[in-house]
PDB file of N, CA, C and O in Angstrom, chain B, residues numbered from 101:
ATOM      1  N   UNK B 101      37.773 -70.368 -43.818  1.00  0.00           N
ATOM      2  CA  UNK B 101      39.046 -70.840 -44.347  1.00  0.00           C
ATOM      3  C   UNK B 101      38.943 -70.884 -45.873  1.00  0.00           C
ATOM      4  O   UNK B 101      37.904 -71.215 -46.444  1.00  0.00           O
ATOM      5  N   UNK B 102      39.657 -70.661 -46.275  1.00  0.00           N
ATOM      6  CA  UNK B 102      39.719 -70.796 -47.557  1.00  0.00           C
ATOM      7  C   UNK B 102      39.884 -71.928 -48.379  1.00  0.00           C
ATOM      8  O   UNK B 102      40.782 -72.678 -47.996  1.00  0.00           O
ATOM      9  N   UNK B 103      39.135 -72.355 -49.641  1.00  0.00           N
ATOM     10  CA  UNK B 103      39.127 -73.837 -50.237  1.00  0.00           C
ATOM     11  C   UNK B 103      40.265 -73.889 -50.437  1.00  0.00           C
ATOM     12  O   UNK B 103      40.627 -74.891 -49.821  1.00  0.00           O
ATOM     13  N   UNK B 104      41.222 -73.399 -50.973  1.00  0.00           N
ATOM     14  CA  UNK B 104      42.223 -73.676 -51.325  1.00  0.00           C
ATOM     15  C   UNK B 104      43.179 -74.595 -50.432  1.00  0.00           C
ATOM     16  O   UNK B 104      43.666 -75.706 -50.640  1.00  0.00           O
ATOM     17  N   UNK B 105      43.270 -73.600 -49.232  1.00  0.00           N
ATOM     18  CA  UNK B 105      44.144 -74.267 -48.432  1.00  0.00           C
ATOM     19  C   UNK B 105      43.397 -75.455 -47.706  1.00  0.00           C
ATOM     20  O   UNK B 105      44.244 -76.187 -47.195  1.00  0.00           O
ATOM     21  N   UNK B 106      42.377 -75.814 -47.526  1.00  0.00           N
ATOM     22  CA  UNK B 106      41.481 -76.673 -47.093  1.00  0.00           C
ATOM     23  C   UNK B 106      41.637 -78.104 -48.092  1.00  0.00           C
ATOM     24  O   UNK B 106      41.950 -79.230 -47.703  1.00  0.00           O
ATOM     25  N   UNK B 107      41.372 -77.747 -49.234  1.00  0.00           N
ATOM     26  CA  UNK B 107      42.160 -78.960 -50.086  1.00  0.00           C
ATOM     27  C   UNK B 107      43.480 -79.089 -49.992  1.00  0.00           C
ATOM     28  O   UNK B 107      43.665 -80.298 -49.849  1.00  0.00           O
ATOM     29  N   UNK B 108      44.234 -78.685 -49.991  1.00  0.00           N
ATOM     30  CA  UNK B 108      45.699 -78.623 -50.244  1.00  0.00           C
ATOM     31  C   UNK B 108      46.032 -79.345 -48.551  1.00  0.00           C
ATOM     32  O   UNK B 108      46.764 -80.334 -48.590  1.00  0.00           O
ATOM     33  N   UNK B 109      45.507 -78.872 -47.013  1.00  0.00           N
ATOM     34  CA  UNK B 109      45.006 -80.248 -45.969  1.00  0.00           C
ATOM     35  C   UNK B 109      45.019 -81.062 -46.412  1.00  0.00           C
ATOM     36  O   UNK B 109      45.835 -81.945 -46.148  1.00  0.00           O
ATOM     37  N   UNK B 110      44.259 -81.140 -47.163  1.00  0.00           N
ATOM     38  CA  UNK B 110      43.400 -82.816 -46.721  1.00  0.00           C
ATOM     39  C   UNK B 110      44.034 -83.675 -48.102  1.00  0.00           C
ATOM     40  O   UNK B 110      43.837 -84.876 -48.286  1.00  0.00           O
ATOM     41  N   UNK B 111      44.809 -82.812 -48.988  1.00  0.00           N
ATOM     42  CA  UNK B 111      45.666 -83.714 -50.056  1.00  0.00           C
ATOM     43  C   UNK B 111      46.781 -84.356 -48.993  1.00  0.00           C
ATOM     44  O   UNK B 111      47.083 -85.540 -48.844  1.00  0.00           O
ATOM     45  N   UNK B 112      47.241 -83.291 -48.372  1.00  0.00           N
ATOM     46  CA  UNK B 112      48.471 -83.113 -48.095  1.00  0.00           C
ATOM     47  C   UNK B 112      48.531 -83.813 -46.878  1.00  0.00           C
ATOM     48  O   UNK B 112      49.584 -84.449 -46.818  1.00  0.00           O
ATOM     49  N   UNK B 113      47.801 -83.954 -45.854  1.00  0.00           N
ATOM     50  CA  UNK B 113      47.181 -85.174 -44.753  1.00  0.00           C
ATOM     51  C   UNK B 113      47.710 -87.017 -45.084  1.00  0.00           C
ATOM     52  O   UNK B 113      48.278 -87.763 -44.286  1.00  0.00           O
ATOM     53  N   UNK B 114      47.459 -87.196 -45.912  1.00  0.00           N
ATOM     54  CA  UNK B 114      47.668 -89.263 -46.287  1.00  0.00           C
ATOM     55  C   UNK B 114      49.120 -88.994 -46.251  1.00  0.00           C
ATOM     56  O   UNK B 114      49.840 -89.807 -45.672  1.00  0.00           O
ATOM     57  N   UNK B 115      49.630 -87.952 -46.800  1.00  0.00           N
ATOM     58  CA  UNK B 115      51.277 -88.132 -47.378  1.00  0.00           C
ATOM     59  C   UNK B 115      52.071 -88.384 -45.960  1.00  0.00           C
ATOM     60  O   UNK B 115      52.690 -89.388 -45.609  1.00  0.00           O
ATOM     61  N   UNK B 116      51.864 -87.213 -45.296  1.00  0.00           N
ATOM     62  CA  UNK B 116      52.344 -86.723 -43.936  1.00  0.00           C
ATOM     63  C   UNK B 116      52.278 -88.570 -43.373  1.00  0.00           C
ATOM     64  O   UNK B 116      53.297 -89.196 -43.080  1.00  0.00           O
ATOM     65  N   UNK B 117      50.740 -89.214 -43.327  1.00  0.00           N
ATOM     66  CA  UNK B 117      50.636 -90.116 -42.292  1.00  0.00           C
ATOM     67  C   UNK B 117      51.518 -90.872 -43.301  1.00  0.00           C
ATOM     68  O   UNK B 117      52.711 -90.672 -43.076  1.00  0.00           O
ATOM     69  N   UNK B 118      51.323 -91.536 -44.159  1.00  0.00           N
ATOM     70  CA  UNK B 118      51.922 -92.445 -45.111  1.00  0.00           C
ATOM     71  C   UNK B 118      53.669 -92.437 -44.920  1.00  0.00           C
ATOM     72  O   UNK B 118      54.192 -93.531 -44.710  1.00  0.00           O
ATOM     73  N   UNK B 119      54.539 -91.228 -44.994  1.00  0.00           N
ATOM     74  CA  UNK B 119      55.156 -90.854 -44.441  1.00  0.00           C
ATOM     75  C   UNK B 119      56.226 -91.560 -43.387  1.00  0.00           C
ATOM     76  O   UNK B 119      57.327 -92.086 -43.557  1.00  0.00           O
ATOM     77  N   UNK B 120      55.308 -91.306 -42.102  1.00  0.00           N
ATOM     78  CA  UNK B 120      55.372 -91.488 -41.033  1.00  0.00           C
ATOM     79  C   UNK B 120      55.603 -92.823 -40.651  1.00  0.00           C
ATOM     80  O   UNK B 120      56.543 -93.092 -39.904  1.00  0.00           O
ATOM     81  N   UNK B 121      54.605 -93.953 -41.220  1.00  0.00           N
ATOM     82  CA  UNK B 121      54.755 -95.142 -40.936  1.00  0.00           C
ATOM     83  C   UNK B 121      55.373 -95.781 -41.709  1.00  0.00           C
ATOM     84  O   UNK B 121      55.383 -97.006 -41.582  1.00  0.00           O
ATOM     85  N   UNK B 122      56.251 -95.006 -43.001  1.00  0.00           N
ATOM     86  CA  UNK B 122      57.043 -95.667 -43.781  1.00  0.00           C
ATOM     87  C   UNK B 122      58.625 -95.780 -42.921  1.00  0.00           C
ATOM     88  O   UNK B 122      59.426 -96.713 -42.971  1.00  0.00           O
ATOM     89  N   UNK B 123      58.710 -94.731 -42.291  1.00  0.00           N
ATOM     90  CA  UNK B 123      60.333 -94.414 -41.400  1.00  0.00           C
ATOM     91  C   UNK B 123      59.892 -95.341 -40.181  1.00  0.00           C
ATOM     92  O   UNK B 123      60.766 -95.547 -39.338  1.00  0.00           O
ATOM     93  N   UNK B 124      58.203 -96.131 -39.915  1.00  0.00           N
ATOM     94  CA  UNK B 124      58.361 -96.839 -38.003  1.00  0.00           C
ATOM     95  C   UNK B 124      58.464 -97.823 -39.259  1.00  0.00           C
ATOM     96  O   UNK B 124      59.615 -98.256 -39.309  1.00  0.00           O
ATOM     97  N   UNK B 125      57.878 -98.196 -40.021  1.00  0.00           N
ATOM     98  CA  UNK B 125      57.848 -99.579 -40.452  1.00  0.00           C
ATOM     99  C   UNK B 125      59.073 -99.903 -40.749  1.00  0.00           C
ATOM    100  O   UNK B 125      59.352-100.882 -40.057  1.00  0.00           O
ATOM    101  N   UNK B 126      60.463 -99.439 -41.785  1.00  0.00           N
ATOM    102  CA  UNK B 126      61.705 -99.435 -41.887  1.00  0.00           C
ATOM    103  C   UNK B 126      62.249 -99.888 -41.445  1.00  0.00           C
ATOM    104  O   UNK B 126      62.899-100.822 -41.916  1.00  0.00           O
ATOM    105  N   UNK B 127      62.324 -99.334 -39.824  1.00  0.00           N
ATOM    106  CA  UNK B 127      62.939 -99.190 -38.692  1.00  0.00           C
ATOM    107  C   UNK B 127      62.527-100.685 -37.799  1.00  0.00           C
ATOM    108  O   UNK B 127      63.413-101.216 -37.129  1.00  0.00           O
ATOM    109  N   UNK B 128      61.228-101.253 -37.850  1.00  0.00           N
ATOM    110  CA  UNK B 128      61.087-102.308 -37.131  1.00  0.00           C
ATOM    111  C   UNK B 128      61.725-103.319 -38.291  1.00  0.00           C
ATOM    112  O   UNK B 128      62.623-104.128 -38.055  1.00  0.00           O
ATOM    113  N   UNK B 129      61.148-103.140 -39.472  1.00  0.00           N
ATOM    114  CA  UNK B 129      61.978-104.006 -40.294  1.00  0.00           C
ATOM    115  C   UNK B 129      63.530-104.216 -40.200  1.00  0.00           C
ATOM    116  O   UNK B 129      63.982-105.355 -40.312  1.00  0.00           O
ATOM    117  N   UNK B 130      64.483-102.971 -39.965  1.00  0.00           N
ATOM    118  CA  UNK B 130      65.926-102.884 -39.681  1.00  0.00           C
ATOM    119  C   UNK B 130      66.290-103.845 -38.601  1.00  0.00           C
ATOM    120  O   UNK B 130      67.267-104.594 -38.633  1.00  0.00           O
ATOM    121  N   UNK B 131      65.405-103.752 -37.633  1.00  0.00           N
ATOM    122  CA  UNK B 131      65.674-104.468 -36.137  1.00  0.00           C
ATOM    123  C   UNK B 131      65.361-105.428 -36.180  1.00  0.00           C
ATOM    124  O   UNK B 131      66.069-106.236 -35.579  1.00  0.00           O
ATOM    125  N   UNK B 132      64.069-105.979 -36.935  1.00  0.00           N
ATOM    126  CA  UNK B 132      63.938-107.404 -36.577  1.00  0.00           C
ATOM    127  C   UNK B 132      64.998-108.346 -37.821  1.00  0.00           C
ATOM    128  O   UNK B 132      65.356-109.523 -37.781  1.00  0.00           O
ATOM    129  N   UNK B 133      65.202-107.564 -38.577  1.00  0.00           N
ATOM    130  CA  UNK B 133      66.506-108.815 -39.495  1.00  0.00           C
ATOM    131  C   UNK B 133      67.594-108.505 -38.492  1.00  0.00           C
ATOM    132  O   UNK B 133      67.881-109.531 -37.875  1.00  0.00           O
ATOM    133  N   UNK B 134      68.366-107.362 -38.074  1.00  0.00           N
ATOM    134  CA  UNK B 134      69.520-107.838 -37.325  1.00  0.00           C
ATOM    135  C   UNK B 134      69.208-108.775 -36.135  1.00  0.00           C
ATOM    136  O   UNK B 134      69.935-109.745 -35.923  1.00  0.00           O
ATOM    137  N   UNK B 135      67.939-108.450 -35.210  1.00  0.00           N
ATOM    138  CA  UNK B 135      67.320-109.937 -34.003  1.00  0.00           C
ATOM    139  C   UNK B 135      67.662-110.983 -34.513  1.00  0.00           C
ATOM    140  O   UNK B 135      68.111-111.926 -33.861  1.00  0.00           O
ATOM    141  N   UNK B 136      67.453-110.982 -36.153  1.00  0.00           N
ATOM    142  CA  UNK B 136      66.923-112.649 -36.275  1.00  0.00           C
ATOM    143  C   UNK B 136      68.341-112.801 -36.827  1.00  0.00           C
ATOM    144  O   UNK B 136      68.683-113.982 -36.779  1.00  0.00           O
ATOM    145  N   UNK B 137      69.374-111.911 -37.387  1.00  0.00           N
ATOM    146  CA  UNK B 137      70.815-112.459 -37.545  1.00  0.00           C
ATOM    147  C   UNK B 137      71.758-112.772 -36.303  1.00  0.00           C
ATOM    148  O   UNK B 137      72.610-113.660 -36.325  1.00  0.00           O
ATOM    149  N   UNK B 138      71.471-111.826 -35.066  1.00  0.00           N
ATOM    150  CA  UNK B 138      72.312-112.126 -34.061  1.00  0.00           C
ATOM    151  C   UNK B 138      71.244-113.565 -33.260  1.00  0.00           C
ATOM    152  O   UNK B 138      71.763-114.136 -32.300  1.00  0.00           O
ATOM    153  N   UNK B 139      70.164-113.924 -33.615  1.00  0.00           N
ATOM    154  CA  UNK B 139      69.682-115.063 -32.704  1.00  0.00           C
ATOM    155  C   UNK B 139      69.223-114.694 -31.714  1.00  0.00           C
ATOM    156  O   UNK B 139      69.423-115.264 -30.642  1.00  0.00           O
ATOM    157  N   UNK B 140      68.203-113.224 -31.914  1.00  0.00           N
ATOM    158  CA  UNK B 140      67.353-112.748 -30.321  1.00  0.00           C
ATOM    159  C   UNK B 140      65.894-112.562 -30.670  1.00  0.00           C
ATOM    160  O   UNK B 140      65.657-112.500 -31.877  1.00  0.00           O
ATOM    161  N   UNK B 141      65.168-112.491 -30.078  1.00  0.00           N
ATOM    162  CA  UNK B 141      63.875-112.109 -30.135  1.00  0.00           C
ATOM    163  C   UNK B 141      63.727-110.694 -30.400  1.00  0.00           C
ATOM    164  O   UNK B 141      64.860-110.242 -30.233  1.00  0.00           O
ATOM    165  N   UNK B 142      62.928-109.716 -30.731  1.00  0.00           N
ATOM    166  CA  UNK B 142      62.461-108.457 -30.355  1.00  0.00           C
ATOM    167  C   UNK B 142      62.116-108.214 -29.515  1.00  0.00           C
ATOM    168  O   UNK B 142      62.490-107.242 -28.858  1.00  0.00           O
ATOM    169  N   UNK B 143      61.084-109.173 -29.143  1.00  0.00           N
ATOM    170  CA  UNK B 143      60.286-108.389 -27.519  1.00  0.00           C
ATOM    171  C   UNK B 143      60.871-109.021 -26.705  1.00  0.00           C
ATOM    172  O   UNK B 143      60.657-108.833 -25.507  1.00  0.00           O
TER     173      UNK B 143
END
């Protein structure tokens, strides 16, 4: 494989995950303020 693209992986790897748990984290954040405005639990 070539270094190039082998670095340009493994730069490009944290973003992807980082990413990812920025749109679940959001999203539980979105839900649990409307739970706690309508007066429900999450789980």
């Amino acid at each position: 494989m070539d270094p190039l693209l082998l670095t340009a992986y493994v730069l490009v790897w944290p973003v992807v995950v980082i990413g990812t748990l920025a749109v679940i984290i959001r999203a539980f954040v979105k839900d649990a303020r409307q739970a706690k405005r309508e007066g429900r639990r999450i789980i």
